[in-house]
N, CA, C and O atoms as CSV, one atom per row, in Angstrom:
chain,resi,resn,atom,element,x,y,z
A,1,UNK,N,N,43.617,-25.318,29.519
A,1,UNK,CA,C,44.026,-23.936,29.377
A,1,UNK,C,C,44.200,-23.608,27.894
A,1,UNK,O,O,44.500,-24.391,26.993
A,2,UNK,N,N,43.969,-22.388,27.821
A,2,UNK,CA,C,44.079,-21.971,25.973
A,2,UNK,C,C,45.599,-21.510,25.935
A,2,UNK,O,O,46.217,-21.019,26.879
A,3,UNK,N,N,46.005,-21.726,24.856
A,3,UNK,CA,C,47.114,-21.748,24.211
A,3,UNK,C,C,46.814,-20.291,23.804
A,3,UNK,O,O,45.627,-20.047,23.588
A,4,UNK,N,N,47.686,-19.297,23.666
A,4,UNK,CA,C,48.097,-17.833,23.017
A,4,UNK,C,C,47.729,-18.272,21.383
A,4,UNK,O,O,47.192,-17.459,20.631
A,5,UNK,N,N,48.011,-19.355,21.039
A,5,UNK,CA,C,47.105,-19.409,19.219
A,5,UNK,C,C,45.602,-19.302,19.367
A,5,UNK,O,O,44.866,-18.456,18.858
A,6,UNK,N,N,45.311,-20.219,20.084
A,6,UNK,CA,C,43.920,-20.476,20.330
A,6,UNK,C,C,43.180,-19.461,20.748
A,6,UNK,O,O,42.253,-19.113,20.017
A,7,UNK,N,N,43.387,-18.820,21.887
A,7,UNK,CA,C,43.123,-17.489,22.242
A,7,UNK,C,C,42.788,-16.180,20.638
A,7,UNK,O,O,41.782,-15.708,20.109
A,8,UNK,N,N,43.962,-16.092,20.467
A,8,UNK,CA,C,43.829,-15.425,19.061
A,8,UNK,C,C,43.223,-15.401,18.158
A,8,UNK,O,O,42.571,-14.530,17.583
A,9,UNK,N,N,43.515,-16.831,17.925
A,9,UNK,CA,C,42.093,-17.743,16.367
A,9,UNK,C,C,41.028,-17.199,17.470
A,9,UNK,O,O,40.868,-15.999,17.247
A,10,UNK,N,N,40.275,-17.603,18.526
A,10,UNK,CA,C,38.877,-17.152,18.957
A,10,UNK,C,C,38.188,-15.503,19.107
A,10,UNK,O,O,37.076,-14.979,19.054
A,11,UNK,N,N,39.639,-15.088,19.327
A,11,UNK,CA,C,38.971,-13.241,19.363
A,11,UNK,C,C,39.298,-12.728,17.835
A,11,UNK,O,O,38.667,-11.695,17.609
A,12,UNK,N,N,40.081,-13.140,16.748
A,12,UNK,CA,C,39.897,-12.868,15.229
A,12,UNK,C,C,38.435,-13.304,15.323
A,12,UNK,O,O,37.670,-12.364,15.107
A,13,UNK,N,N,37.671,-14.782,15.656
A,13,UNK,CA,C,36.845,-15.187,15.299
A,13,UNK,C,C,35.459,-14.220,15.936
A,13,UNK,O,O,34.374,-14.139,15.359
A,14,UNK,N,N,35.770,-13.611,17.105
A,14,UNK,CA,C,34.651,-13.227,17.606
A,14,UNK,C,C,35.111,-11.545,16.775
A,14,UNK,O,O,34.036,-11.026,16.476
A,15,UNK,N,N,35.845,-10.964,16.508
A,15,UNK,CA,C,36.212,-9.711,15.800
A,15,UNK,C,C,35.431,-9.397,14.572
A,15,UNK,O,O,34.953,-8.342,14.155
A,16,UNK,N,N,35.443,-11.062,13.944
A,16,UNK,CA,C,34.876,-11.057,12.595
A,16,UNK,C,C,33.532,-11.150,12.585
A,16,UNK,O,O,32.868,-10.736,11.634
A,17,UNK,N,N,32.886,-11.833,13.891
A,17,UNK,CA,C,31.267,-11.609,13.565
A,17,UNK,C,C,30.768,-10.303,13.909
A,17,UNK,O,O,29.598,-9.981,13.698
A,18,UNK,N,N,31.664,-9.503,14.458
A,18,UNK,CA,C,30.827,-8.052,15.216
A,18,UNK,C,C,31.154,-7.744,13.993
A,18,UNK,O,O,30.046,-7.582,13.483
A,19,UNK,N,N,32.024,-7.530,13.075
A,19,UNK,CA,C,32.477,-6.576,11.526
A,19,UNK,C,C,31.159,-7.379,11.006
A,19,UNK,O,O,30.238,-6.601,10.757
A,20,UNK,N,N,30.985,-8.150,10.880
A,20,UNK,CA,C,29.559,-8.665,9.930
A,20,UNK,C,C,28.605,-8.181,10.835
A,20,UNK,O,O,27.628,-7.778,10.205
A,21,UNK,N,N,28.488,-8.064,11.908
A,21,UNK,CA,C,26.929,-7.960,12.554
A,21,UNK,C,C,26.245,-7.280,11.982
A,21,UNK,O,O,25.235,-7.666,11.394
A,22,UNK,N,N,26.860,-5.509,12.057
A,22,UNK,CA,C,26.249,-4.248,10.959
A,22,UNK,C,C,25.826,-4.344,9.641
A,22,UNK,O,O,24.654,-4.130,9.333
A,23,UNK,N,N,26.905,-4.726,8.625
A,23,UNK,CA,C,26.079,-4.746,7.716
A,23,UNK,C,C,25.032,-6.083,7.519
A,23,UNK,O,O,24.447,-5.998,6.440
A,24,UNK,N,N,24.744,-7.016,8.123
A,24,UNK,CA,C,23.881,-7.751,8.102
A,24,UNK,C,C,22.899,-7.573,8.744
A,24,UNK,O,O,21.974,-8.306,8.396
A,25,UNK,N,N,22.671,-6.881,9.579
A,25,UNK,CA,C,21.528,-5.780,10.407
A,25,UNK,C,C,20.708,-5.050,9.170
A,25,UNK,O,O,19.494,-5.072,8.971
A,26,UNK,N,N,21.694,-4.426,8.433
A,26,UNK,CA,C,21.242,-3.051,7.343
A,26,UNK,C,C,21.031,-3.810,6.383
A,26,UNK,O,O,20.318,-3.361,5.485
A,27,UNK,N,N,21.439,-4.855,6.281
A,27,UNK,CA,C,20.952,-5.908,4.557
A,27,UNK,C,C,19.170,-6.354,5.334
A,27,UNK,O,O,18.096,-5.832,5.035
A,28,UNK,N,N,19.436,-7.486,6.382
A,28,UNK,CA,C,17.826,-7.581,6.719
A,28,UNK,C,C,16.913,-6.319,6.874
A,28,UNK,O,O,15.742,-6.432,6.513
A,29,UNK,N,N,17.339,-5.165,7.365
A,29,UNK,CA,C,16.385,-4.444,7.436
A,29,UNK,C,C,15.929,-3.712,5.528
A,29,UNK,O,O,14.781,-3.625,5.093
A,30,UNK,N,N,17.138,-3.329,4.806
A,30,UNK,CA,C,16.840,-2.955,3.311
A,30,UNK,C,C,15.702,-3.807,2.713
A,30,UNK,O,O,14.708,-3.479,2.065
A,31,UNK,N,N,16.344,-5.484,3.301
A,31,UNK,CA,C,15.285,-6.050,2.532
A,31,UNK,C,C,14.074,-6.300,2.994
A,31,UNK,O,O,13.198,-6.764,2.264
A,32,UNK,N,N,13.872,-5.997,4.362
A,32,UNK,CA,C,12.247,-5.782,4.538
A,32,UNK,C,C,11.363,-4.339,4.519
A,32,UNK,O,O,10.266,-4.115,5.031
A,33,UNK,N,N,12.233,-3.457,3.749
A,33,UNK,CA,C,11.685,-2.201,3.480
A,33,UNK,C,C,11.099,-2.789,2.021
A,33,UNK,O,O,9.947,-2.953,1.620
A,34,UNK,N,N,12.343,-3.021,1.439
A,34,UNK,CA,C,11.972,-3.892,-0.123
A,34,UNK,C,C,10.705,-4.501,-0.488
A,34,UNK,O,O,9.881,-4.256,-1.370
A,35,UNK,N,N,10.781,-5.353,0.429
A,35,UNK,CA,C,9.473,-6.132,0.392
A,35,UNK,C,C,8.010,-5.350,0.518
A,35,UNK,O,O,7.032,-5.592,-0.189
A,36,UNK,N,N,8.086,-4.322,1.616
A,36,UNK,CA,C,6.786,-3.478,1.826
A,36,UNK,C,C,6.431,-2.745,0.638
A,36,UNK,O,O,5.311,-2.512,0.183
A,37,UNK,N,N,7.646,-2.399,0.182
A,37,UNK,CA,C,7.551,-1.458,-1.174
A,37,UNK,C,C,6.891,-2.330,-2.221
A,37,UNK,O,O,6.045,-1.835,-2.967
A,38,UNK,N,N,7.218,-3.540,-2.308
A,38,UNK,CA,C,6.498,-4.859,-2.910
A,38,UNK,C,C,5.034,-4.576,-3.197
A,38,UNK,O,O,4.310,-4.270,-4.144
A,39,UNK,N,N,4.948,-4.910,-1.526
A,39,UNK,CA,C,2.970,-4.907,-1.221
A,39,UNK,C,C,2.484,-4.085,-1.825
A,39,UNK,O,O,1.533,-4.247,-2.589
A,40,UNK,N,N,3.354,-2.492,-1.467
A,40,UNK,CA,C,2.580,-1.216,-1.561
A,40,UNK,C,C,2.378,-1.022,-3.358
A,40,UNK,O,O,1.278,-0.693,-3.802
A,41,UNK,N,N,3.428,-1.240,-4.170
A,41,UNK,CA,C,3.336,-1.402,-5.495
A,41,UNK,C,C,2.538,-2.078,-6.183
A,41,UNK,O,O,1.866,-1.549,-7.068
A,42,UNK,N,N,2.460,-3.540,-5.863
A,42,UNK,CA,C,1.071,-4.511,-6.297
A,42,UNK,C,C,-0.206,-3.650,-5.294
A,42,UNK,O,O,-1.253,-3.527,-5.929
A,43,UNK,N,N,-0.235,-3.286,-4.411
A,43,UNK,CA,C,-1.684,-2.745,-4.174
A,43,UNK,C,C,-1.834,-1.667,-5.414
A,43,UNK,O,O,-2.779,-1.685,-6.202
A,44,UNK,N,N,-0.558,-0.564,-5.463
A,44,UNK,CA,C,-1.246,0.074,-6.241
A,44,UNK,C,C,-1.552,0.155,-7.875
A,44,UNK,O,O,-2.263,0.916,-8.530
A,45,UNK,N,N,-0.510,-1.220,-8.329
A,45,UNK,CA,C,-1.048,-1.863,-9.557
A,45,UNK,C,C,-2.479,-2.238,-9.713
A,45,UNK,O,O,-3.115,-2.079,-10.756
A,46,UNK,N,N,-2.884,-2.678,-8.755
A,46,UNK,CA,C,-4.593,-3.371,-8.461
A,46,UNK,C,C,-5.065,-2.175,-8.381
A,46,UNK,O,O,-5.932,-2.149,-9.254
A,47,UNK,N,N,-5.028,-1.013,-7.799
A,47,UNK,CA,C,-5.942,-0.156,-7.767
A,47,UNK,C,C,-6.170,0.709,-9.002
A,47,UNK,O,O,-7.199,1.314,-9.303
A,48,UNK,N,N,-4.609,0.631,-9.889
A,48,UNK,CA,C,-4.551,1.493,-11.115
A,48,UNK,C,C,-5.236,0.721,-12.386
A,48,UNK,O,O,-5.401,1.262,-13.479
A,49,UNK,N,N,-5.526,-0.328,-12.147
A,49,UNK,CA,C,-6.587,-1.432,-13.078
A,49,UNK,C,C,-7.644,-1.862,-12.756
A,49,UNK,O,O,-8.121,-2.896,-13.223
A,50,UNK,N,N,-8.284,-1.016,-11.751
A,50,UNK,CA,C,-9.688,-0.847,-11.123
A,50,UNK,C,C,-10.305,0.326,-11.743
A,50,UNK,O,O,-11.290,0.368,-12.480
A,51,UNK,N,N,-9.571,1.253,-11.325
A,51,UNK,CA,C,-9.313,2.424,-12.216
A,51,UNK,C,C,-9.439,2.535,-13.798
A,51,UNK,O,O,-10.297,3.188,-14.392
A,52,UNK,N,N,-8.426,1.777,-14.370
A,52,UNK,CA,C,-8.837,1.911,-15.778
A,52,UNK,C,C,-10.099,1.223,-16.543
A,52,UNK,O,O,-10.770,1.597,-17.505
A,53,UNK,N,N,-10.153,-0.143,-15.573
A,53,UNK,CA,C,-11.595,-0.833,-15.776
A,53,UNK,C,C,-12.727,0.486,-15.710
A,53,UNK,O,O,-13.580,0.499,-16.598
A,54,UNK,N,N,-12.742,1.304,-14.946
A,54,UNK,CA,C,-13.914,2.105,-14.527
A,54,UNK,C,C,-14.187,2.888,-15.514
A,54,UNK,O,O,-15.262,2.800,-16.107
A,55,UNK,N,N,-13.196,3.825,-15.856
A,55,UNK,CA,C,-12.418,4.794,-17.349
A,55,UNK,C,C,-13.204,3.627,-18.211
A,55,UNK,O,O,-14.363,3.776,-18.598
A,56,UNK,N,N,-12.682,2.844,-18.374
A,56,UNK,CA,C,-13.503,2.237,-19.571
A,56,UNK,C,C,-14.432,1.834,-19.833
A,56,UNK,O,O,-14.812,1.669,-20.992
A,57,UNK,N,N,-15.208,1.498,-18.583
A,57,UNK,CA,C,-16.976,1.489,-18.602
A,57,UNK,C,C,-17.749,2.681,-18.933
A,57,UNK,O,O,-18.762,2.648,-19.631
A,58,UNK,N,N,-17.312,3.601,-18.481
A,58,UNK,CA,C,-17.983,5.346,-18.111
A,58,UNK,C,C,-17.647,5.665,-19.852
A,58,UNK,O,O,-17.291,6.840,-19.940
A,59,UNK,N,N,-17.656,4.972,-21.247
A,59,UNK,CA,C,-17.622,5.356,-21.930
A,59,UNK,C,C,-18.880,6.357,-22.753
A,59,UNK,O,O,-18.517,7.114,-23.653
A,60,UNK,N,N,-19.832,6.304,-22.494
A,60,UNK,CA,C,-21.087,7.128,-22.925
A,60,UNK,C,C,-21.142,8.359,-22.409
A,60,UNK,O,O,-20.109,8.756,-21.872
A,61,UNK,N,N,-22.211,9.179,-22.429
A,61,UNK,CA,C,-22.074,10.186,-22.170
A,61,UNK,C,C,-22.578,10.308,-20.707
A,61,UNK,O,O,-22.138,10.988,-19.780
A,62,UNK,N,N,-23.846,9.275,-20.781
A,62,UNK,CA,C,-24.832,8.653,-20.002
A,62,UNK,C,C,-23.839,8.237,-18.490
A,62,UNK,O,O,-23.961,8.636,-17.332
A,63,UNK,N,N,-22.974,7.392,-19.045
A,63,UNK,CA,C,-22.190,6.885,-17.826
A,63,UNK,C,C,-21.452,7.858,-17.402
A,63,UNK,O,O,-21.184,7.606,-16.228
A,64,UNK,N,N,-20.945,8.900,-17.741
A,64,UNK,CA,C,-20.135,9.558,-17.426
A,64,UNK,C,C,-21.017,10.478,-16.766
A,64,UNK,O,O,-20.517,10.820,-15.695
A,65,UNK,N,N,-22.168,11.030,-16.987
A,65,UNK,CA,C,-22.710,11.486,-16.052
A,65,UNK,C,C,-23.462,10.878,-14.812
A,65,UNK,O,O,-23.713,11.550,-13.813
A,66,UNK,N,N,-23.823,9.473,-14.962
A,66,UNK,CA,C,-24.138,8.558,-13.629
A,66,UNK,C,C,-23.042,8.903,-12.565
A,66,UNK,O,O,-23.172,9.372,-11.434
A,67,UNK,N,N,-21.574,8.415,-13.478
A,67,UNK,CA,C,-20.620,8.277,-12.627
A,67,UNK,C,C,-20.108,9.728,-11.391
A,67,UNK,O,O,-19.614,9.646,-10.266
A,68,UNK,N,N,-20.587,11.237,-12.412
A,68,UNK,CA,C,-20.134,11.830,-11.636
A,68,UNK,C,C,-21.461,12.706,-10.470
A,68,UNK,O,O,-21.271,13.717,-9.794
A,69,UNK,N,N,-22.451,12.070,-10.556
A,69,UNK,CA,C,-23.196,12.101,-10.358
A,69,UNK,C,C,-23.101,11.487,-8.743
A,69,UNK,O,O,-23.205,12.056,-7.656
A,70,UNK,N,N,-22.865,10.124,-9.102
A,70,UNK,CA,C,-22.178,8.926,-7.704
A,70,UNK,C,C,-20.879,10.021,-6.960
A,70,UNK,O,O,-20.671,9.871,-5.756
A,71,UNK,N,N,-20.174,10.936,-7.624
A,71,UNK,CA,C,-18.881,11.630,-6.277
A,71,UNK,C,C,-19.889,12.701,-6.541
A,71,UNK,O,O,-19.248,13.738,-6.713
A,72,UNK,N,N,-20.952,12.894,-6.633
A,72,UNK,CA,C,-21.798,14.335,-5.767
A,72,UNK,C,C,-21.172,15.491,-6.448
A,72,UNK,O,O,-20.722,16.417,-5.773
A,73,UNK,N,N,-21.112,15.500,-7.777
A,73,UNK,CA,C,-20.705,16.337,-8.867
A,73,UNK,C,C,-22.173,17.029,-9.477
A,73,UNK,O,O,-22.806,16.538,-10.412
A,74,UNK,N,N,-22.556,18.261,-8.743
A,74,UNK,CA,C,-23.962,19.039,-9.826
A,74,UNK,C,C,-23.802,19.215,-11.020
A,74,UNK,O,O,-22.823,18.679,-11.540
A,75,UNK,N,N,-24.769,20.076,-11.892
A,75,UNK,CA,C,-24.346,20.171,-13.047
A,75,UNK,C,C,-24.384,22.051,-12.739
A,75,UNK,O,O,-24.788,22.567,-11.696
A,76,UNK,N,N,-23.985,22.609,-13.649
A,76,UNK,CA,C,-24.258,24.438,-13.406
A,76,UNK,C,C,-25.519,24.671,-12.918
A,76,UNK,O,O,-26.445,24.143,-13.533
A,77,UNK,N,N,-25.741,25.265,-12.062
A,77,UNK,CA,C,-27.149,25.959,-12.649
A,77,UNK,C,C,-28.383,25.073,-11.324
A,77,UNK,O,O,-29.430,25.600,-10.947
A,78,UNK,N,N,-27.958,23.914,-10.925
A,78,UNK,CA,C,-28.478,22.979,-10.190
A,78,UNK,C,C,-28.201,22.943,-9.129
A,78,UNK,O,O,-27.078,23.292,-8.767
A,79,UNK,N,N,-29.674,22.259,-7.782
A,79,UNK,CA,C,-29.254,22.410,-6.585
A,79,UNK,C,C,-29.094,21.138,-6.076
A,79,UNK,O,O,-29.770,20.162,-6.403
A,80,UNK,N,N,-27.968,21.161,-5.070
A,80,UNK,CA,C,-27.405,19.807,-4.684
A,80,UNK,C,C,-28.498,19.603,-3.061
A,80,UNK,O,O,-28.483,20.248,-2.013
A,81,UNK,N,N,-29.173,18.663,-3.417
A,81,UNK,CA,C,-29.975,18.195,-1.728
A,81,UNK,C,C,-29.387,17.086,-0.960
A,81,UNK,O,O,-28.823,16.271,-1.690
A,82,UNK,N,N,-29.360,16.879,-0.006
A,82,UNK,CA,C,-28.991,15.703,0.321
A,82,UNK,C,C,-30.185,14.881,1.672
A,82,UNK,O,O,-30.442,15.173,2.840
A,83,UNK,N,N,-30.501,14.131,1.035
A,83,UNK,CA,C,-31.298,13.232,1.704
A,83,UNK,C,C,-31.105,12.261,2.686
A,83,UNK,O,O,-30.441,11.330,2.231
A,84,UNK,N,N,-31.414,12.112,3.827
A,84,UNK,CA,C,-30.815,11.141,4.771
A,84,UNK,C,C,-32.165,10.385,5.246
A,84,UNK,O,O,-33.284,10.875,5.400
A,85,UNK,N,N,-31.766,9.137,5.421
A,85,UNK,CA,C,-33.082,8.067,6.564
A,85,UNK,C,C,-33.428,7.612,5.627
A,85,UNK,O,O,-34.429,6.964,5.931
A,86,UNK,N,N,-33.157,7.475,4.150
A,86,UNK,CA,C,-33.648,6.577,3.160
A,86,UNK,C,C,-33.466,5.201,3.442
A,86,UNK,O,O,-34.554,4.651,3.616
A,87,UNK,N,N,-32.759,4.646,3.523
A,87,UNK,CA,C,-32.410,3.065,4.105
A,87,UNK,C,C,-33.756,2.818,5.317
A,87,UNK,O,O,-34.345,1.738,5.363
A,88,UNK,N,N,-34.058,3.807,6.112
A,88,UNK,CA,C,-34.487,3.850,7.300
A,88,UNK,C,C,-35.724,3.618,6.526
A,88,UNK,O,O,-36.048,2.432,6.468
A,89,UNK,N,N,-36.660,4.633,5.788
A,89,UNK,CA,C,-38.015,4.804,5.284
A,89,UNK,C,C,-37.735,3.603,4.176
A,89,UNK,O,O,-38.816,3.299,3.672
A,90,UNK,N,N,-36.917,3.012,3.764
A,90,UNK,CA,C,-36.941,1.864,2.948
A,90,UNK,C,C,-37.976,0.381,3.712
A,90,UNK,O,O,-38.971,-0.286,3.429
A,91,UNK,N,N,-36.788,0.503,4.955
A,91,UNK,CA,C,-37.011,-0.733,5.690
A,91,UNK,C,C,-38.462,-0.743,6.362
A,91,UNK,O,O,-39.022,-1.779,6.719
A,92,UNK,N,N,-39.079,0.728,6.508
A,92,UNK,CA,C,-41.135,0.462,6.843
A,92,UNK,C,C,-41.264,0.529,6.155
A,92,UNK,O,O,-42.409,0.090,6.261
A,93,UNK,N,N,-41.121,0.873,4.413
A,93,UNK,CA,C,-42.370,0.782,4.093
A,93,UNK,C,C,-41.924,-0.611,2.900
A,93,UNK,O,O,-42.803,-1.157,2.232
């Protein structure tokens, strides 16, 4: 049989893990938001030095018009066509 101490010491003891449960719920979850924010930051470090690599190739005038040429950028005055089945007429002939 439990003793009225014993009893006591065990429901302080079970009192004290429900007072911790919460904020140790909200600490694991902060820190796996943390972490995503991680990923999402190094992805977009990698993408912002893909980026500047590119900026710094496209230095001519030449490249800079290839490049905008590649996002389907006309120039004034010019007509934009667009051609399809090339891959297709590649592969007969």
């Amino acid at each position: 049989m439990l003793r009225p101490t014993r009893l006591l010491a065990l429901a302080s003891l079970v009192a004290l893990a429900l007072l911790y449960w919460s904020p140790l719920q909200s600490y694991e979850h902060t820190a796996s938001l943390v972490r995503q924010r991680e990923r999402q930051v190094s992805a977009l470090s990698a993408q912002g030095r893909e980026l500047q690599a590119r900026i710094a190739s496209v230095q001519s005038g030449a490249g800079l018009v290839r490049e905008a040429r590649r996002l389907g950028f006309v120039k004034p005055g010019e007509q934009l066509f667009i051609v399809r089945g090339i891959d297709a007429w590649r592969a007969k002939h």
